[in-house]
Biopython code that builds the backbone (N, CA, C, O; Angstrom):
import numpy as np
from Bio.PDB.StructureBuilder import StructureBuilder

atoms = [
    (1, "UNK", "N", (165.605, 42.092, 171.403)),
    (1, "UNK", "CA", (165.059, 42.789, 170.252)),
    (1, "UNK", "C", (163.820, 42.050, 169.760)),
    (1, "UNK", "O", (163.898, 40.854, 169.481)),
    (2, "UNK", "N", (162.980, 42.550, 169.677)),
    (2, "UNK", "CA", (161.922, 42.790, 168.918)),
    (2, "UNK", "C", (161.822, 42.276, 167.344)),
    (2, "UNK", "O", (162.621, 43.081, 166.865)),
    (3, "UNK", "N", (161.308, 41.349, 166.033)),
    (3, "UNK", "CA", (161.557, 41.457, 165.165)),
    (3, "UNK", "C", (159.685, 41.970, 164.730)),
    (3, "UNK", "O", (158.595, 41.571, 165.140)),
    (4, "UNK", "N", (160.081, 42.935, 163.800)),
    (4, "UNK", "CA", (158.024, 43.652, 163.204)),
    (4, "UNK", "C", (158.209, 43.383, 161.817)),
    (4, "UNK", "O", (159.308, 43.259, 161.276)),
    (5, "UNK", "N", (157.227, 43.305, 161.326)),
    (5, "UNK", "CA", (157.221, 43.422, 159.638)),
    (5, "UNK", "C", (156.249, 44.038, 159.156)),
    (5, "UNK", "O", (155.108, 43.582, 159.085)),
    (6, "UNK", "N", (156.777, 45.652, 158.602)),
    (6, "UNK", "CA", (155.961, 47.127, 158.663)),
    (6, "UNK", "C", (155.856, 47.497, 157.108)),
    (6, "UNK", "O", (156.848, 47.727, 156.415)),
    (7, "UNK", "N", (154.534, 47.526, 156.643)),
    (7, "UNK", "CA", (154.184, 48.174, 155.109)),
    (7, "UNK", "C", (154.580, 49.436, 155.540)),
    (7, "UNK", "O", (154.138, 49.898, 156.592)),
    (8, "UNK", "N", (155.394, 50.063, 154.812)),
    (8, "UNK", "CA", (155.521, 51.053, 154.272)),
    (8, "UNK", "C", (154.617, 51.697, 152.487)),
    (8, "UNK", "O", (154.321, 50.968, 151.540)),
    (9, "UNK", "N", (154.394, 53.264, 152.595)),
    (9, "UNK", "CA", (154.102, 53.742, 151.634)),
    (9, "UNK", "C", (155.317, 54.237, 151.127)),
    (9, "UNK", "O", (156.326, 54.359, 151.822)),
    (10, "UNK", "N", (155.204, 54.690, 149.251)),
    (10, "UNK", "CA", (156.351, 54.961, 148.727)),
    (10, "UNK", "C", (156.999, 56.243, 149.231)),
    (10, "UNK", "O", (158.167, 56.429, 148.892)),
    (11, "UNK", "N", (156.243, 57.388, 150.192)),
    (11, "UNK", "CA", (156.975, 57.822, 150.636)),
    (11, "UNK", "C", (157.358, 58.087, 151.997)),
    (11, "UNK", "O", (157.957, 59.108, 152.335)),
    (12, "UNK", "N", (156.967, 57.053, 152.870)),
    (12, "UNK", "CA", (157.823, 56.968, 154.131)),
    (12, "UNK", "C", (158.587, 55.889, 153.661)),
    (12, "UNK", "O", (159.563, 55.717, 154.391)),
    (13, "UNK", "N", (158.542, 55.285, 152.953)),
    (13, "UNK", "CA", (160.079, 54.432, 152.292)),
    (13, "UNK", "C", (160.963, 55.166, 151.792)),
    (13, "UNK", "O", (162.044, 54.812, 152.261)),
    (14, "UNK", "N", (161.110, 56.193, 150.928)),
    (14, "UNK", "CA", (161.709, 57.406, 150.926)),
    (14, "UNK", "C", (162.212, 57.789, 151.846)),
    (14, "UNK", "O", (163.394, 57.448, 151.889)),
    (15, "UNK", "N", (161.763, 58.593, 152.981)),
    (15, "UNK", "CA", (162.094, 58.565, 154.021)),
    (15, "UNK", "C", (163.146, 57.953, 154.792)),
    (15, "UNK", "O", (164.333, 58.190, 155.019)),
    (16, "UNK", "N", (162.393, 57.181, 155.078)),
    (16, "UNK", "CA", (163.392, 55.843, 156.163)),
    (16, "UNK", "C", (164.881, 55.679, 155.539)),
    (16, "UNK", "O", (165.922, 55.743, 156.192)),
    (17, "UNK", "N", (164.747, 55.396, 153.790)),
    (17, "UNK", "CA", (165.791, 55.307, 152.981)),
    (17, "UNK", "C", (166.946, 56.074, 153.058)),
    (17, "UNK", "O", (168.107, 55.668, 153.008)),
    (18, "UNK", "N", (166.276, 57.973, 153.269)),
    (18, "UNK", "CA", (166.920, 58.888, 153.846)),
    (18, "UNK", "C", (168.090, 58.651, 154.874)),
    (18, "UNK", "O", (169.313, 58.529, 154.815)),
    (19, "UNK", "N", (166.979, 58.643, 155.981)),
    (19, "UNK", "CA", (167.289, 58.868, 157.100)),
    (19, "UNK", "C", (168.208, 57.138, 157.514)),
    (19, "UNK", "O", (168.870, 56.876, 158.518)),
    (20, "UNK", "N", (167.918, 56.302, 156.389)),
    (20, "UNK", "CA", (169.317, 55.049, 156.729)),
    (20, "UNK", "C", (171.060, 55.345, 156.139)),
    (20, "UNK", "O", (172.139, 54.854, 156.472)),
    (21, "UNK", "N", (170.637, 56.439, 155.076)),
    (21, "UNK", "CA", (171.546, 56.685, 154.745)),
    (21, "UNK", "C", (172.671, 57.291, 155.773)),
    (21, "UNK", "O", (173.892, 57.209, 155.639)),
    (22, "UNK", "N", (171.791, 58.052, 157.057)),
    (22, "UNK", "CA", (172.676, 59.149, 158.095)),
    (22, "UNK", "C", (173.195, 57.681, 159.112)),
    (22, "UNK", "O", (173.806, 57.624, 160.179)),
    (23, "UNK", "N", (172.677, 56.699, 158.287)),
    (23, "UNK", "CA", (172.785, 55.207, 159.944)),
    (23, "UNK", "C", (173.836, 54.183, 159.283)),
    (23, "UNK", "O", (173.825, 53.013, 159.667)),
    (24, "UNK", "N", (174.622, 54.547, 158.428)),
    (24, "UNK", "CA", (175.298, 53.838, 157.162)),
    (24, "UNK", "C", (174.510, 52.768, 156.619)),
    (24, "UNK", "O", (175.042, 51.909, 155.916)),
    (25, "UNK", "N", (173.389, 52.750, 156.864)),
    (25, "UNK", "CA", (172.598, 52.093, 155.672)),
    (25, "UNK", "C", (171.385, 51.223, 156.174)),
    (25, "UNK", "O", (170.390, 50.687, 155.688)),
    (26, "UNK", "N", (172.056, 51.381, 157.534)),
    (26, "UNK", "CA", (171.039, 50.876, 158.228)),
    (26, "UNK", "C", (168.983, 50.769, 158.806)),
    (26, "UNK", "O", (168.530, 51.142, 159.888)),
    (27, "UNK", "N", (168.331, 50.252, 157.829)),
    (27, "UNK", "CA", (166.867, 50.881, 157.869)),
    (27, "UNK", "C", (166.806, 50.464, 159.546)),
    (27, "UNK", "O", (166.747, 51.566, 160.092)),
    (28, "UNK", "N", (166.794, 49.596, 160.439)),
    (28, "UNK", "CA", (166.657, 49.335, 161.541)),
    (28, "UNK", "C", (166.879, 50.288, 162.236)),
    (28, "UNK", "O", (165.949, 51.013, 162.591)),
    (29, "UNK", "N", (168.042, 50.506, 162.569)),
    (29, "UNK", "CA", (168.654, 51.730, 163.194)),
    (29, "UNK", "C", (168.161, 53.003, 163.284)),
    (29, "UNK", "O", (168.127, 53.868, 164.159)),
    (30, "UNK", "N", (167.768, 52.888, 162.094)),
    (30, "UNK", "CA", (167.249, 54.469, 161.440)),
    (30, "UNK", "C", (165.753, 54.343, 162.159)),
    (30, "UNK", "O", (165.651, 55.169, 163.067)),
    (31, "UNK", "N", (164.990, 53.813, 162.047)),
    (31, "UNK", "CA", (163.896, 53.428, 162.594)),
    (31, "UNK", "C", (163.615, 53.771, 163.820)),
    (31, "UNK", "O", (162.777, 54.628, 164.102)),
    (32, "UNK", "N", (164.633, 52.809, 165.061)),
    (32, "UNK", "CA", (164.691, 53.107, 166.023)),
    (32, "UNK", "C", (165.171, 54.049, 166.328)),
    (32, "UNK", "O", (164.574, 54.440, 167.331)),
    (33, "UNK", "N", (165.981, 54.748, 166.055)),
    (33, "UNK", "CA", (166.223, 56.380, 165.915)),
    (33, "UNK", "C", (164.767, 56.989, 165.946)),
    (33, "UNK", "O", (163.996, 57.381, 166.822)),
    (34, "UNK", "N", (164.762, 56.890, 164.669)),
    (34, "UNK", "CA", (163.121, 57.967, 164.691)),
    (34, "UNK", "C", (162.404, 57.627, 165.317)),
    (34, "UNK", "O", (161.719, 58.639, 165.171)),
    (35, "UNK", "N", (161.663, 56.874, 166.188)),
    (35, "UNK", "CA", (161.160, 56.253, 166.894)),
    (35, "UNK", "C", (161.554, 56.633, 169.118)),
    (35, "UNK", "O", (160.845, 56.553, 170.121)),
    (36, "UNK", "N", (162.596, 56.907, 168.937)),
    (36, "UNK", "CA", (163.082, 57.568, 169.706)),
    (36, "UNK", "C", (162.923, 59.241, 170.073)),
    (36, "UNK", "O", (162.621, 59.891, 171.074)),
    (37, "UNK", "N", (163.318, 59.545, 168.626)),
    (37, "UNK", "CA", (162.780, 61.161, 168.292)),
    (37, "UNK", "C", (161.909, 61.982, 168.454)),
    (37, "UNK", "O", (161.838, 63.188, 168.693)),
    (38, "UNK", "N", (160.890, 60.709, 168.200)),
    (38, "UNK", "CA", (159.515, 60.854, 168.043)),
    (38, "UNK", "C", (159.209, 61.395, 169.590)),
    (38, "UNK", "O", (158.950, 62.569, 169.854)),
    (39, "UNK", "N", (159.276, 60.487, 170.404)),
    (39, "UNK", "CA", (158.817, 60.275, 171.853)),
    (39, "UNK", "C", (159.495, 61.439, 172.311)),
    (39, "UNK", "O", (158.698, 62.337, 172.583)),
    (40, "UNK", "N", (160.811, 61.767, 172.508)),
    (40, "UNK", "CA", (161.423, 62.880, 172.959)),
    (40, "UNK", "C", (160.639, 64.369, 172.496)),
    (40, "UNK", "O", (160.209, 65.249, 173.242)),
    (41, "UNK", "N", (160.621, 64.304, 170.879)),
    (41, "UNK", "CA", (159.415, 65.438, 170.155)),
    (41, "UNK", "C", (158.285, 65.793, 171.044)),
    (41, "UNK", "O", (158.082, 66.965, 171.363)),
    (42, "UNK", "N", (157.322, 64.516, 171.577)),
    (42, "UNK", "CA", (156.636, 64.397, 171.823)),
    (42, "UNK", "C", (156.481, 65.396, 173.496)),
    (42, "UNK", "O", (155.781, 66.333, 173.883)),
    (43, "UNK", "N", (157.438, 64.639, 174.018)),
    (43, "UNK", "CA", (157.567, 65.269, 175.351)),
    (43, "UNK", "C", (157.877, 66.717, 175.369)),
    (43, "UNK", "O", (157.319, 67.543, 176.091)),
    (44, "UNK", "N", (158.745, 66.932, 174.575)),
    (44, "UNK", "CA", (159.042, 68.600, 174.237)),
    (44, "UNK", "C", (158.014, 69.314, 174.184)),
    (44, "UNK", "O", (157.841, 70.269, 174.941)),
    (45, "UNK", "N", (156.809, 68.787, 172.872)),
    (45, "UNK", "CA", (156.160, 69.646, 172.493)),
    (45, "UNK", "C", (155.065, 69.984, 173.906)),
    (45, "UNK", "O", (154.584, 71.101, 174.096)),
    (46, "UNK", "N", (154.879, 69.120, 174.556)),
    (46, "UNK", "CA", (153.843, 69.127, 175.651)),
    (46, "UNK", "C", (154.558, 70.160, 176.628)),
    (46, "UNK", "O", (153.828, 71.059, 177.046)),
    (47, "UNK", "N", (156.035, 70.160, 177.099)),
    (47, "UNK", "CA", (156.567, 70.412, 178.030)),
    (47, "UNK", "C", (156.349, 72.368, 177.655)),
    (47, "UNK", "O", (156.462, 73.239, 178.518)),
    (48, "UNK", "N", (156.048, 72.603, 176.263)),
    (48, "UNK", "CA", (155.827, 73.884, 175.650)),
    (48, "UNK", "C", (154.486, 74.140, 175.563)),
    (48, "UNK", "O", (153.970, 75.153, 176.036)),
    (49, "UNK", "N", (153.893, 73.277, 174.985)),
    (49, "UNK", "CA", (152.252, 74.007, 175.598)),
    (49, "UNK", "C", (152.001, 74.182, 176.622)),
    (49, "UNK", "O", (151.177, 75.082, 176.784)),
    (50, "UNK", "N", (152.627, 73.330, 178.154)),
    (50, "UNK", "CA", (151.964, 73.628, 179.655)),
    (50, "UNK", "C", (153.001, 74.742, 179.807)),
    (50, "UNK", "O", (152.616, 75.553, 180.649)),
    (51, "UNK", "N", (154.112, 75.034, 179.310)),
    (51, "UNK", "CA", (154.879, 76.194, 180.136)),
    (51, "UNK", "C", (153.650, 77.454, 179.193)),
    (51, "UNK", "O", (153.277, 78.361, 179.938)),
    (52, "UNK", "N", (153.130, 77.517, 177.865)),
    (52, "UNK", "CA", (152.824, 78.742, 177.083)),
    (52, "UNK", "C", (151.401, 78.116, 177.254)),
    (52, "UNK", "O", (150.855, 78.145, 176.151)),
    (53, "UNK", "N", (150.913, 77.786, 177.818)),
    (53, "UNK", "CA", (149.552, 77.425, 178.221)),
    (53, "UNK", "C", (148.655, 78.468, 178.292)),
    (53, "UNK", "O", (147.854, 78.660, 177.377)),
    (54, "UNK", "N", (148.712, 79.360, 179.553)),
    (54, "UNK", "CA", (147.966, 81.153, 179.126)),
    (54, "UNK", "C", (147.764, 81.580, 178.079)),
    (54, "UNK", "O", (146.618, 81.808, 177.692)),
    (55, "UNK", "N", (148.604, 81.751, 177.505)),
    (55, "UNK", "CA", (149.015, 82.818, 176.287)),
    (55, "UNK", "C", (148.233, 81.662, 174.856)),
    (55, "UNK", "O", (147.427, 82.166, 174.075)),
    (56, "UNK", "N", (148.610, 80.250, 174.739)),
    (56, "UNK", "CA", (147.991, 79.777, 173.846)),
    (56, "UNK", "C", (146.497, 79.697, 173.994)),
    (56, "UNK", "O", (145.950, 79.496, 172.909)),
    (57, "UNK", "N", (145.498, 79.815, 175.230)),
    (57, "UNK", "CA", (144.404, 80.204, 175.394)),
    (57, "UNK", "C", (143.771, 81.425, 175.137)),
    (57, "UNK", "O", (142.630, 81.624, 174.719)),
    (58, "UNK", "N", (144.576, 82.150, 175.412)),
    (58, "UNK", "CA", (144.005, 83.616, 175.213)),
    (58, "UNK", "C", (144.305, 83.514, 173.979)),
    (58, "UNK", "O", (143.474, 82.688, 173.604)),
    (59, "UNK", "N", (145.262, 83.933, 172.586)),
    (59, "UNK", "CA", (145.002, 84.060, 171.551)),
    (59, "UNK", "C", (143.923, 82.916, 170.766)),
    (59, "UNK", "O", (143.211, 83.154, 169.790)),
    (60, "UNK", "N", (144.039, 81.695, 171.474)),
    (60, "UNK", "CA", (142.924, 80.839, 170.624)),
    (60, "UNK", "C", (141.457, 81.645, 171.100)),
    (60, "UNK", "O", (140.658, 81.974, 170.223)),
    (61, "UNK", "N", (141.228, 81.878, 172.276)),
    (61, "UNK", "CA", (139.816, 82.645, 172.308)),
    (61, "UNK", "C", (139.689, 83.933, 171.631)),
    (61, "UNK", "O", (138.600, 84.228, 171.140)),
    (62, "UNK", "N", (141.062, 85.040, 171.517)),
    (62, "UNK", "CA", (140.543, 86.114, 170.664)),
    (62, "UNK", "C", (140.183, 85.803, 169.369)),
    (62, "UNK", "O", (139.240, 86.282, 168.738)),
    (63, "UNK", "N", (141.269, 84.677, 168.873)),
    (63, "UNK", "CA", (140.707, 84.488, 167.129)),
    (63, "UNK", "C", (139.134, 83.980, 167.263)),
    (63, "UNK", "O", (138.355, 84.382, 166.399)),
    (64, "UNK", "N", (138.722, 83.261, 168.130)),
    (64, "UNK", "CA", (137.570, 82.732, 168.542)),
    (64, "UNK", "C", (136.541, 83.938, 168.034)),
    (64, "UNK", "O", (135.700, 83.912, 167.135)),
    (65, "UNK", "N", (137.065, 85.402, 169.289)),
    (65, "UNK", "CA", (135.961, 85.761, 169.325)),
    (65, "UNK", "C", (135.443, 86.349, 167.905)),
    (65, "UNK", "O", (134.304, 86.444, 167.450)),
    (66, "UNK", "N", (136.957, 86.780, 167.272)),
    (66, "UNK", "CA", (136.978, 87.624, 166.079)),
    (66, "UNK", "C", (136.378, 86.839, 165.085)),
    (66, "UNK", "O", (135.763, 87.305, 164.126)),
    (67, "UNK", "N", (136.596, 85.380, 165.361)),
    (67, "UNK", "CA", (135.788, 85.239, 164.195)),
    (67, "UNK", "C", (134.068, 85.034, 164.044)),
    (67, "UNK", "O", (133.389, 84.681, 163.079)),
    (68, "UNK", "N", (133.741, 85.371, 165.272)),
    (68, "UNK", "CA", (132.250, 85.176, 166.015)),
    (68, "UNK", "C", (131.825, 86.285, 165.235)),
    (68, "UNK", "O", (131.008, 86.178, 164.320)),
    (69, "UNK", "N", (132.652, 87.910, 165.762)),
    (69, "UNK", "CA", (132.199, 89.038, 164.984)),
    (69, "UNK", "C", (132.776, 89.348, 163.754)),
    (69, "UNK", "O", (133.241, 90.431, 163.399)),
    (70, "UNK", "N", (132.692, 88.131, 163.033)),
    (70, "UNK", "CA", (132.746, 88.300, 161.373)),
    (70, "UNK", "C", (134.525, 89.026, 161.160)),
    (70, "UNK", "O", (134.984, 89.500, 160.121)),
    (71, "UNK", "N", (135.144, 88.909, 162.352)),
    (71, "UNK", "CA", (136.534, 89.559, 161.437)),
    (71, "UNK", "C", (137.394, 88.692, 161.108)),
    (71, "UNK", "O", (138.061, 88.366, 162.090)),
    (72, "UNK", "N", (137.662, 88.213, 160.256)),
    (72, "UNK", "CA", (138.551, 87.144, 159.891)),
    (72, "UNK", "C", (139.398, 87.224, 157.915)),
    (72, "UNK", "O", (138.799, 87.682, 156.943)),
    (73, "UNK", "N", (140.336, 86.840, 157.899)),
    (73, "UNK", "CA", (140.713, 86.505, 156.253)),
    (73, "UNK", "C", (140.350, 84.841, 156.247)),
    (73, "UNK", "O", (140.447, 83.987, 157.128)),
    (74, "UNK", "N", (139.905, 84.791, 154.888)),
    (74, "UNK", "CA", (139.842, 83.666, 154.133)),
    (74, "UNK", "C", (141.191, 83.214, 153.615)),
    (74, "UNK", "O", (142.077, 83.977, 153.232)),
    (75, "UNK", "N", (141.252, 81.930, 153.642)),
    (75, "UNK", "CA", (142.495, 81.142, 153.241)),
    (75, "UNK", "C", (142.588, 81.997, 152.069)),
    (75, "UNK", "O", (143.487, 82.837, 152.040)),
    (76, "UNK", "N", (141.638, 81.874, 150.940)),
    (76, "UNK", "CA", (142.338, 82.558, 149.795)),
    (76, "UNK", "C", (142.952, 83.785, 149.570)),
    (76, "UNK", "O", (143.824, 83.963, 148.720)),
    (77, "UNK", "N", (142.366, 84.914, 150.565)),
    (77, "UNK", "CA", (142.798, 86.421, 150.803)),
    (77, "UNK", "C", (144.435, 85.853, 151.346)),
    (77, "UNK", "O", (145.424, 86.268, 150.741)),
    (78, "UNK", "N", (144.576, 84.972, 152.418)),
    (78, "UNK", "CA", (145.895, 84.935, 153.046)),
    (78, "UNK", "C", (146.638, 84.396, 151.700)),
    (78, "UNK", "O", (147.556, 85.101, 151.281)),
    (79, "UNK", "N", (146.406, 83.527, 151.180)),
    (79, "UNK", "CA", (147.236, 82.993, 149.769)),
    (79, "UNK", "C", (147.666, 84.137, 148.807)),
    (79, "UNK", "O", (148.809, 84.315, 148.388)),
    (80, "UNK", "N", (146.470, 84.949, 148.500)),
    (80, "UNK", "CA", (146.311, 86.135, 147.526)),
    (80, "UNK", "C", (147.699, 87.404, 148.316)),
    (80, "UNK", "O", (148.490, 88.201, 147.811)),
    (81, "UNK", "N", (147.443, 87.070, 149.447)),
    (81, "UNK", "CA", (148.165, 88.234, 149.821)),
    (81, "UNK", "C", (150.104, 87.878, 150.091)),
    (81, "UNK", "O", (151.006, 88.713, 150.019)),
    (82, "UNK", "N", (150.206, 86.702, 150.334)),
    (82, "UNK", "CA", (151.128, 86.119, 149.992)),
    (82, "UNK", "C", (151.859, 85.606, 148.612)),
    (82, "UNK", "O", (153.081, 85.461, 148.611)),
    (83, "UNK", "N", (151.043, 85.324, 147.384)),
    (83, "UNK", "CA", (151.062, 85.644, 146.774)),
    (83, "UNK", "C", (151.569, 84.085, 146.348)),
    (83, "UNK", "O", (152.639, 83.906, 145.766)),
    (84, "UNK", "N", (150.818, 83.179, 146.652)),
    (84, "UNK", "CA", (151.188, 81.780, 146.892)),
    (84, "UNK", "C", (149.881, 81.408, 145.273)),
    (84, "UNK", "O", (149.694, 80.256, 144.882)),
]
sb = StructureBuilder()
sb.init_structure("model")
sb.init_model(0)
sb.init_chain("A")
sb.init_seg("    ")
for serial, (resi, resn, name, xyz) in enumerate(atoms, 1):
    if name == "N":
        sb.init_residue(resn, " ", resi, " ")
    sb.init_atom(name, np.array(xyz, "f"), 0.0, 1.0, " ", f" {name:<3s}", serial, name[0])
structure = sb.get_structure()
C-alpha cells in the first residue's frame, strides 16, 4: 500500500464522507472504491462511444449543420420552455 496525503474541497469531503459511510466508515476504502469505479466508468463509457460511434457522428454533424443554417434554440428558449 501506498500512503498519499490529498486536499480535499468542502465538497468532495462531503462526498468521500458519504460514500465512507457505505465502507463502515472507512475514508480509505471508500476512496479506493471510487477510484476503482472511476476506471471501470471510464472503460464503459468508451466501450459505448466506439460501439454508437456512427450514430454519435451523424447527429453531432446534423446539429452542426443546423446550426450553420441559423436553426437552433437558445439555452434560454430551452429553459423558458421547460420552465426551469
Amino acid at each position: 500500500m501506498t500512503r498519499r496525503q490529498v486536499l480535499l474541497d468542502s465538497e468532495s469531503d462531503r462526498i468521500l464522507s458519504g460514500l465512507a459511510r457505505r465502507h463502515g466508515g472507512n475514508r480509505s476504502l471508500a476512496l479506493r472504491e471510487a477510484l476503482k469505479v472511476q476506471e471501470v466508468m471510464e472503460d464503459w463509457l468508451d466501450q459505448i462511444e466506439t460501439a454508437h460511434a456512427r450514430v454519435l457522428r451523424e447527429q453531432k454533424e446534423r446539429s452542426e449543420k443546423g446550426f450553420r443554417e441559423g436553426r437552433f434554440t437558445t439555452w434560454e428558449e430551452v429553459k423558458r420552455r421547460l420552465r426551469l
